[in-house]
N, C-alpha and C positions, 0 to 999 in steps of 0.2 A: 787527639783526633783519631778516629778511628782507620789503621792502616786498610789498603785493596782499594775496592772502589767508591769511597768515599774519597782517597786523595784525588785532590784537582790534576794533579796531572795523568789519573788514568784513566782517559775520556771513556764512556760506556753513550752507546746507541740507544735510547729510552724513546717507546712510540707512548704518548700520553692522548689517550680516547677521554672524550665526555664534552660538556659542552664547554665552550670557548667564545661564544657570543653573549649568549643570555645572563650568564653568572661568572663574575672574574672573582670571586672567590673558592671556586673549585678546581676543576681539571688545568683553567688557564694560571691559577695561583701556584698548582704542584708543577708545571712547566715551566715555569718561572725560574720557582725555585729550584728545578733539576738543570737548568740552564746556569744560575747564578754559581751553582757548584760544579760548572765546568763541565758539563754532560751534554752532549747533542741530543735536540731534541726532536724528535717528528711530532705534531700535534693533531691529529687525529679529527674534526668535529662534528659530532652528534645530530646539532643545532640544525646546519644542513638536512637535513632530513626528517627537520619538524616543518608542520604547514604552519606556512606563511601568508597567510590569507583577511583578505579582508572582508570577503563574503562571509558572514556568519555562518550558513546553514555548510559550508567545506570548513572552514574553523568546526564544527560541532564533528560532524564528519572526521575531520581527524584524530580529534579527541578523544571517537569511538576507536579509533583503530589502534591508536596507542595502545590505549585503554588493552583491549583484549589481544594488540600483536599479533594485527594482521595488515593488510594491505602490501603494495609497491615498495613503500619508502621504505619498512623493516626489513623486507629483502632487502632492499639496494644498500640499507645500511652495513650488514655483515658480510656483505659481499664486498664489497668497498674497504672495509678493513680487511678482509683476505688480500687482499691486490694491496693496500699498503704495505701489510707486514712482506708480504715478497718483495715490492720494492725496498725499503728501507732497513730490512736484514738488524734488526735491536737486537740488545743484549734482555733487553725487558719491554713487557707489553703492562702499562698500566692501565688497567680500566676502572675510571671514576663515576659509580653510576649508571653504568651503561644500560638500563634496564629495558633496552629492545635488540641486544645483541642476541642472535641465538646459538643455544650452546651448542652447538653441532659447532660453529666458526669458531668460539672460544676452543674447542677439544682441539679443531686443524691447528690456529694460530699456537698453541699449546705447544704442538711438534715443531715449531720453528724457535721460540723462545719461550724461556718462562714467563706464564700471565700472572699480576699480582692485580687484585680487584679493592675497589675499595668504594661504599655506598652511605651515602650521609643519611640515608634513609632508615628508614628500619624494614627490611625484607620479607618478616612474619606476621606484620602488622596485620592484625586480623578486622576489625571495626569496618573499615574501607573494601575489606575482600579484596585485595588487589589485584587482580592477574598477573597483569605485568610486574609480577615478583619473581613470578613461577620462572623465568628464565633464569635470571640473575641466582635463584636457589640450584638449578640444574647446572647452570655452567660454574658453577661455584667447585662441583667434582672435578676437573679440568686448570682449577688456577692453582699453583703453588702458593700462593696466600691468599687469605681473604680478611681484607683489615672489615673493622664492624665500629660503630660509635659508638654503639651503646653496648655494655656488658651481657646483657640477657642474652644475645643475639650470638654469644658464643656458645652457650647450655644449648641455644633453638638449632644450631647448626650440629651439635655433637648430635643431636636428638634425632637427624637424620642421618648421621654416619659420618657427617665433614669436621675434622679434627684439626683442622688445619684453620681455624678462624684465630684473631687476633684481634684486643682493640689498638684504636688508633684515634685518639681523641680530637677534639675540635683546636683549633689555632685558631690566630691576629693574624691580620696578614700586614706585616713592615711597612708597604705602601700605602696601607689604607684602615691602619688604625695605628697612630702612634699621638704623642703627647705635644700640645702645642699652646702658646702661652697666650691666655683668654681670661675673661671674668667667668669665673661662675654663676651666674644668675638665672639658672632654671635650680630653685631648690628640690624639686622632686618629679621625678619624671616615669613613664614607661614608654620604651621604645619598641614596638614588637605589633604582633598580629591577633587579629580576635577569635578568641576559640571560644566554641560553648562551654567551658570547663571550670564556670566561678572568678576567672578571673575579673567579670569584669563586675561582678557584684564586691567584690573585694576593693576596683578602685572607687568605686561608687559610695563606701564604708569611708576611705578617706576625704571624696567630697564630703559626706557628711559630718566629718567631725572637723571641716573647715579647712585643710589642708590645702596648701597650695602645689596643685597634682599638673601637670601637664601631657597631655596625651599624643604621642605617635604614631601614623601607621597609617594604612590604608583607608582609607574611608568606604568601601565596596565589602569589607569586614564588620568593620567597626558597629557600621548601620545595622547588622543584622541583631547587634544585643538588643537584650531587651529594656538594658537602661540607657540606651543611647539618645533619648532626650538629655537626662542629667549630662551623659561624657562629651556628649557632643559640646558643651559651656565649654571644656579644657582642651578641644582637639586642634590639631595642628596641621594635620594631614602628614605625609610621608617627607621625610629626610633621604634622599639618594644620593648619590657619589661622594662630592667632597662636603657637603654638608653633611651628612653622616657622620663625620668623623669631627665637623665642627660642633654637632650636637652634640655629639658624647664627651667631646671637651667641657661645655656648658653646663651639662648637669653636675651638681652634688652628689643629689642620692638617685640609685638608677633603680626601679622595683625591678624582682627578675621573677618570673613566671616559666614555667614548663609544659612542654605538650605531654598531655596526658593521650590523645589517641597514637601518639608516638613513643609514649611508655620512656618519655625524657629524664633524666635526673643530674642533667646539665645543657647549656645549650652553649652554642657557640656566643654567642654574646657574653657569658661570665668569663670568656677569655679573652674577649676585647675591652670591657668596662676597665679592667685594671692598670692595661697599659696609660688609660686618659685618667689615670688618677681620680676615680669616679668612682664610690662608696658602692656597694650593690648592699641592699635590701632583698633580700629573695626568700622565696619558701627552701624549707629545711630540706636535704636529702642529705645522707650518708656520702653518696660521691660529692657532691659539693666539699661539705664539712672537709675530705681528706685531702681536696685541692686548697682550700681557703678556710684555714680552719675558724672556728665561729668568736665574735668578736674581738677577732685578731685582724683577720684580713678582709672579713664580710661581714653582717647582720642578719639573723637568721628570725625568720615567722613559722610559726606552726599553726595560727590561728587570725581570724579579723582583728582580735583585742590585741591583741600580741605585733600586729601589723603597724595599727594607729597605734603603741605603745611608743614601739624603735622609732618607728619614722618620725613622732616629736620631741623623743631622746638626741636621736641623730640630728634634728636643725636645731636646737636646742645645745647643743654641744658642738661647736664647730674645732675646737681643737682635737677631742678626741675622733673626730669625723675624720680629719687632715690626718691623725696618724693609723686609723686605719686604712686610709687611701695609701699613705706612703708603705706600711706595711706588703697589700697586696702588690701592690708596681714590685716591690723589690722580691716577692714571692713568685711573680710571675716568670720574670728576668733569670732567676734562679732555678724554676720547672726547666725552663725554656721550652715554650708556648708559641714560638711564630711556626708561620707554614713553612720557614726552611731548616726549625726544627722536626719537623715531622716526616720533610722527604728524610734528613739524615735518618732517621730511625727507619726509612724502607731503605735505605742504604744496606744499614746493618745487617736488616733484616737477608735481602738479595745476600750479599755476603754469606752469611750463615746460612741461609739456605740453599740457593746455588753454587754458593763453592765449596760446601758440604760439612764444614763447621759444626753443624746443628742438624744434620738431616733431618727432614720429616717424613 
């Protein structure tokens, strides 16, 4: 274990920003974890400062202001963390996300402790135009780290002068995806969201060569393909909290698809499938392949034909299915992949770079 503060007995003051209502797999998952490992925590939330409304035309309204960061609440927000970090005096300010803080408050809180940032998003995303990126890239000068998901995202940030980006991959979170003793009986599944991006003419490919496919997800997505007559036969609608986790128990084979206007080449989901001992089927990438290398611990598609090939290779062979599920469990376990692996690596990180180990 890594000596300083990573040991439990040497409590460190940790302020953790982002939301804490809406998503318990983010900001409130890395509090968690910074708590589990013996660290006090202030917890910071964002959420508060989103409209809460049930008037449509002030829900739309808000959504403009987010959008371009403007209005009351975005003040109140960075202003609010100013007055935290004074009251609560951390050794670290983590910000998850934070994408309406503005950097003028990140540069202040800066002078009071080190800011370490960290955004699941992707910040250059350009397709979307997003404005409200524009902050989170300016205050990014000001944070002593800036973790990133996705690797391109560190070339995007050298590319304006920020040297200091880092990844920091996706995790399982302990509590809410681990392995629980069930039948398998959904043989093939996708559990995720509807993007214009082929995916869903690809499960449409499987309907049609007879495949017993089961469909996930929202239905306010879904509807918008354009083969949603066919998908809607196998939809299910949405799995939330603990059926979630019961669902991924139940699936065999899990398809894994990637956002392309997110410029994905892993998503947080192929770090959850493995712990419920659930085969993933997914399109090919390089970073996958070096996490889960290919028909070892996952199945890999490059193509339609190649899709319907595996996937009636894979129900078709149910033993060699069971040792590539056992494979990736024990590959996972081995990475170490949960979210209280990933605070300890900003552990390290803190360490090295604030107690000068590693200066940057």
């Amino acid at each position: 274990m890594l000596k300083g503060v990573t040991d439990r007995n040497i409590k460190m003051k940790i302020l953790v920003a982002g939301s804490f209502t809406t998503y318990d797999m983010y900001a409130k998952a890395f509090a968690e974890a910074f708590r589990r490992l013996g660290h006090e925590v202030y917890c910071f939330d964002t959420d508060r400062f989103e409209m809460n409304e049930d008037n449509p035309l002030k829900v739309a309204v808000g959504k403009v202001k987010r959008h371009w960061l403007i209005g009351p609440a975005i003040t109140a927000a960075s202003l609010e963390l100013r007055k935290a970090v004074n009251r609560f005096h951390p050794d670290m300010v983590f910000l998850y996300h934070c994408y309406f803080i503005n950097p003028h408050t990140v540069k202040a809180i800066s002078r009071k402790a080190p800011v370490f940032s960290y955004d699941n998003d992707d910040p250059f995303e350009q397709r979307r135009n997003k404005p409200n990126s524009s902050f989170e890239r300016a205050a990014a000068r000001y944070c002593r780290l800036n973790y990133v998901y996705r690797r391109k995202n560190i070339d995007d940030y050298r590319q304006i002068g920020i040297e200091n980006a880092k990844l920091l991959l996706p995790y399982y979170m302990e509590t809410r995806n681990y392995p629980i003793a069930c039948e398998k009986d959904i043989p093939l599944a996708f559990v995720g969201h509807w993007e214009d991006d082929g995916r869903d003419e690809l499960l449409k490919t499987l309907l049609d060569a007879g495949l017993p496919l089961a469909l996930y997800g929202e239905p306010k997505g879904w509807k918008q393909s354009r083969y949603w007559p066919q998908l809607q036969q196998c939809f299910h609608g949405p799995a939330n909290g603990s059926k979630y986790n019961d669902l991924m128990n139940r699936i065999q084979v899990a398809l894994v698809f990637f956002s392309k206007q997110n410029n994905d080449t892993y998503t947080r989901r192929s770090f959850e499938l493995p712990v419920t001992k659930t085969v993933m089927l997914s399109e090919y990438t390089a970073d996958m392949d070096s996490f889960w290398p290919e028909d070892e611990c996952c199945v890999y598609f490059r193509d339609r034909e190649e899709l319907v090939q595996k996937a009636k290779w894979l129900l078709d062979n149910p033993e060699q299915m069971q040792t590539i599920a056992d494979n990736a469990f024990n590959r996972l376990k081995a990475l170490g992949c949960s979210e209280t692996d990933r605070v300890r690596e900003i552990l390290a990180d803190y360490e090295a770079v604030v107690r000068g180990n590693n200066p940057r």
